[in-house]
N, C-alpha and C positions, 0 to 999 in steps of 0.2 A: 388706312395708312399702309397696313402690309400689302394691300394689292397695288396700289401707287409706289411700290418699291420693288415688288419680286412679279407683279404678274399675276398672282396667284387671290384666289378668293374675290371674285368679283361682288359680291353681295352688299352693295350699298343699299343703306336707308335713305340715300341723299339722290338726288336726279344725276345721272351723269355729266351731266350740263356743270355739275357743282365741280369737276374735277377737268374741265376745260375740253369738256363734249366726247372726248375720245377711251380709250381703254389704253394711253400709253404707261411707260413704266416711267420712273427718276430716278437718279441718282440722289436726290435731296431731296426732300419733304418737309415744308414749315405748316404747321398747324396752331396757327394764330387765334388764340381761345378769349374774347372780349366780352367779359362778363358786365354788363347791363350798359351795353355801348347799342343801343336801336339802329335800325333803319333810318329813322326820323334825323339821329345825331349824325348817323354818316352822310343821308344827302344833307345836309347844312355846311359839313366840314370839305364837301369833296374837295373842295382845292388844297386843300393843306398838301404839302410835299409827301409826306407820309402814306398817307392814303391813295394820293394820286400814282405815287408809284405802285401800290396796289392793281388801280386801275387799269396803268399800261403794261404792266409785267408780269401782273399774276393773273387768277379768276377773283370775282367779288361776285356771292351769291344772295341771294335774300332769300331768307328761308324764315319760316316760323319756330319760336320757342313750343318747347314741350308744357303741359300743365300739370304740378304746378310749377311756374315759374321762378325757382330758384337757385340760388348756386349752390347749394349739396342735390340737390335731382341731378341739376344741368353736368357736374364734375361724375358726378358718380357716372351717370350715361352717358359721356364721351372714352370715360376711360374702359369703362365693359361691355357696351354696344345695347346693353338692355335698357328696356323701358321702365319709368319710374315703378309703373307696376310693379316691376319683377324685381327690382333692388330693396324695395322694402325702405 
């Protein structure tokens, strides 16, 4: 998120690709965090408005959950960048 705003600290765990291919900057940044919403439920749902706007506006990436697959690992490791390992 902070290099998606200032530039600075390019060190992504994610492909670039995930941030819409490029190294630019924002002025806004939404990080939309959907806890046990799969791959599987978004291609079923694509047409919903919601989502489709997603589609045309923003990036939609696929990517793999960490294991184990929970919402205290998953929260803990977005908000400090570590791996469950290292959270404890």
């Amino acid at each position: 998120m902070e290099a998606l705003l200032t530039g600075e600290s390019w060190n992504f765990s994610l492909p670039i690709s995930c941030f819409g291919g490029s190294k630019e900057t924002y002025d806004q940044v939404i990080l939309l965090f959907l806890d046990g919403f799969g791959w599987k439920l978004f291609e079923r749902h694509l047409e919903h408005p919601f989502l489709r706007r997603f589609m045309e506006k923003g990036v939609v990436s696929k990517i793999t959950s960490q294991f184990p697959s929970t919402t205290s690992a998953q929260v803990t490791t977005i908000h400090t960048g570590q791996e469950v390992g290292q959270t404890g």
